[in-house]
N, C-alpha and C positions, 0 to 999 in steps of 0.2 A: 564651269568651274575654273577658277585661278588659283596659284599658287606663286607666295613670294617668299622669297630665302631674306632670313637677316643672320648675320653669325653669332654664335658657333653652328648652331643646331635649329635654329628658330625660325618654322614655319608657319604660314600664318595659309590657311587654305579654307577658299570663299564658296561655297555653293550657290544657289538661286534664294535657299531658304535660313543654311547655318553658316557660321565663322568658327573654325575650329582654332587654336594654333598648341602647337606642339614646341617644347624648353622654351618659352620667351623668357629670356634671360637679359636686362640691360645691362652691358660692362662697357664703362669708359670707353678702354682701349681698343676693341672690336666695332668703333662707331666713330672716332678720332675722323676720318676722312670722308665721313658723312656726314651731309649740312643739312638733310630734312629733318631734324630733329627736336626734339625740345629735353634739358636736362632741368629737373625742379632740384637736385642738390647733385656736388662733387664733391669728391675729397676734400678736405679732411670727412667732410661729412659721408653720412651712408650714401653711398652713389644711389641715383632715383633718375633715371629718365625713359624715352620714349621716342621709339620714330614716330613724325606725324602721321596723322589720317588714321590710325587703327582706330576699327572694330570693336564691341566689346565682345564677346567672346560667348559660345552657345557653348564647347568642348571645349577642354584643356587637359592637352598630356603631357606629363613630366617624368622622362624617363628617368633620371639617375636626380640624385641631392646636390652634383658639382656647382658651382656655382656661376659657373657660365653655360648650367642647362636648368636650374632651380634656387627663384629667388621671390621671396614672397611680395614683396614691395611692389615687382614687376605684373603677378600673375592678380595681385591686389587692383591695379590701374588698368587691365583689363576684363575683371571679371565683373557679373552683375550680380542682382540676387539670385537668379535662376543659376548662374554657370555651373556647369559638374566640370571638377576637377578630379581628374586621377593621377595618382602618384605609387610607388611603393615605398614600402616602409622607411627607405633609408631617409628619405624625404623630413620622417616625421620632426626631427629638429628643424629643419628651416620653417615650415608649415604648420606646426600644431597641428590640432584638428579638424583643418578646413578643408579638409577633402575629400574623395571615396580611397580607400588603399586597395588594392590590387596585388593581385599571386604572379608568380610564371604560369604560364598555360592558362589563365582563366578567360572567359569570355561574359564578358555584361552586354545587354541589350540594353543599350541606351532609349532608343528608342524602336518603333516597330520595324525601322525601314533602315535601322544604325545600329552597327553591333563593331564591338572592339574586343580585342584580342591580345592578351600580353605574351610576348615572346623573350627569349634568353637574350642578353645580352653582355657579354665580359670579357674580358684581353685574356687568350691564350701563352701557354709558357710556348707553341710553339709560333703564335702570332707575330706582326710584322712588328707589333706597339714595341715602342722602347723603353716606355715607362707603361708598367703593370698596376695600372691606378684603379681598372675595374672588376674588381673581383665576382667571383658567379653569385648570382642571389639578391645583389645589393641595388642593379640597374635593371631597365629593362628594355626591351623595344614592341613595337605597338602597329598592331595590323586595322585599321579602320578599315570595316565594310560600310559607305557612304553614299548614294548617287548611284547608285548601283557599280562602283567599282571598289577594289580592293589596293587598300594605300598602305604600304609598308616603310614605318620607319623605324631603322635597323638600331637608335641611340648610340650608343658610344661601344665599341664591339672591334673584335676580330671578327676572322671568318671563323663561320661556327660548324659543323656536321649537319646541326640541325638546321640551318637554313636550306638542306636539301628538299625537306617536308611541306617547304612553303611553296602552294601551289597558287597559280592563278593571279597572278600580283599585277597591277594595272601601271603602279605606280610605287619607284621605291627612293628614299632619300637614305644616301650610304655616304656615314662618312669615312673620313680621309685625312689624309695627315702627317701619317708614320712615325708619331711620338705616341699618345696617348689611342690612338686608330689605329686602322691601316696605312699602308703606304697605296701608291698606285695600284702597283699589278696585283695585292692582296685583294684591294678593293675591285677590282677589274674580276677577277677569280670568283669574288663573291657577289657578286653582278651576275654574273652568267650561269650560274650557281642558281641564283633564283628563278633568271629571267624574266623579269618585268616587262613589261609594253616601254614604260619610258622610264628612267633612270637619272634622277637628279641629284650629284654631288653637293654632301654640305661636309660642316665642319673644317673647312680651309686654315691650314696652319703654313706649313712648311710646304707645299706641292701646290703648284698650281694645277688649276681645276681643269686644264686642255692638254697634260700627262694624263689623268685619268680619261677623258675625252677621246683621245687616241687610240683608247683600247677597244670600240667599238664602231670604226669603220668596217663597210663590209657587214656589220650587223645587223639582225633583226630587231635587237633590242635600240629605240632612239633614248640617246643620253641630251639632256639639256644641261648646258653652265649656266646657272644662274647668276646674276648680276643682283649686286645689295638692293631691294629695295623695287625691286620692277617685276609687274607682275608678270608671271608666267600663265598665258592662256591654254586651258587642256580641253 
């Protein structure tokens, strides 16, 4: 299994047999300083590009409607005719109805050996976020049983209570930020909180990703920083 981060949110995670990826969102300005890429239109026009080398895509999850975690254009250039998309509802203006919609708490069996999981996701009045952009209901986040492990990504969030009840977590991608997220130590709190095996910071705005980092030397849980664009071997 590998796993590579693009930002905000945008995971792309490879097994032997599937390619999942989770918000592939392409925005300009979150790719500015990367040259693997290829863009088919810019501003003025509707932005349309792509890092090279993807995959078409067997899964695709889209936590919340923002638009640097849900854009159809994007999720269009890597789907096939097979791909299952899930999204929830707030989605259905960007997307129409080209996907499966999904509850909180629900769990679909994708396949025999692959089941997903929609979990709560929304900025608290007493969370670290500065701007309360995600309200309860509206986003989500997403537990893949895949490989036989359990992949948790937490979408755009505070720390919630209910991440207490998540057991067993192989793998979690938490983001970060402290505008629309967490800050550090919130995220650090909800890291531990979980406990995952390995813990990979996305969502990079304002903190860099080795403040969050810091908070588990001494740990049992390994944090990886991922770098744009290179794959992580698990």
């Amino acid at each position: 299994m590998d796993i590579t981060w693009f930002p905000n949110s945008w995971i792309r995670l490879r097994t032997d047999k599937k390619v999942v990826y989770f918000d592939p969102a392409y925005l300009t300005t979150y790719f500015s300083n990367y040259s693997d890429k290829t863009e088919f239109s810019i501003w003025p026009d509707p932005i349309d590009g792509l890092p090279n080398g993807l995959e078409k895509a067997d899964i695709i999850c889209i936590t919340h409607h923002h638009k640097d975690h849900c854009k159809k254009v994007t999720i269009d250039r890597l789907r096939k005719k097979e791909t299952k998309v899930f999204a929830p509802k707030s989605c259905l203006t960007e997307l129409g109805d080209t996907f499966q919609l999904v509850n909180i708490n629900e769990k679909v069996q994708i396949e025999k050996d692959i089941e997903l999981e929609t979990v709560d996701a929304y900025n608290t009045e007493n969370g670290s976020s500065t701007r309360k952009q995600h309200k309860k209901g509206k986003g989500c986040g997403y537990i893949l049983t895949i490989n036989k492990k359990r992949i948790y990504h937490l979408g755009d969030t505070d720390f919630l209570q209910e991440m207490k009840s998540k057991k067993n977590i192989d793998i979690a991608f938490v983001p970060m930020g402290g505008k629309f997220t967490m800050n550090a130590d919130e995220a650090i709190e909800a890291t531990k909180t979980i406990k995952p095996k390995i813990v990979i910071p996305i969502h990079k705005l304002d903190i860099d990703f080795d403040d969050f980092a810091n908070g588990f030397k001494g740990e049992k849980i390994k944090c990886i920083v991922p770098k744009i664009g290179q794959p992580i071997i698990i």
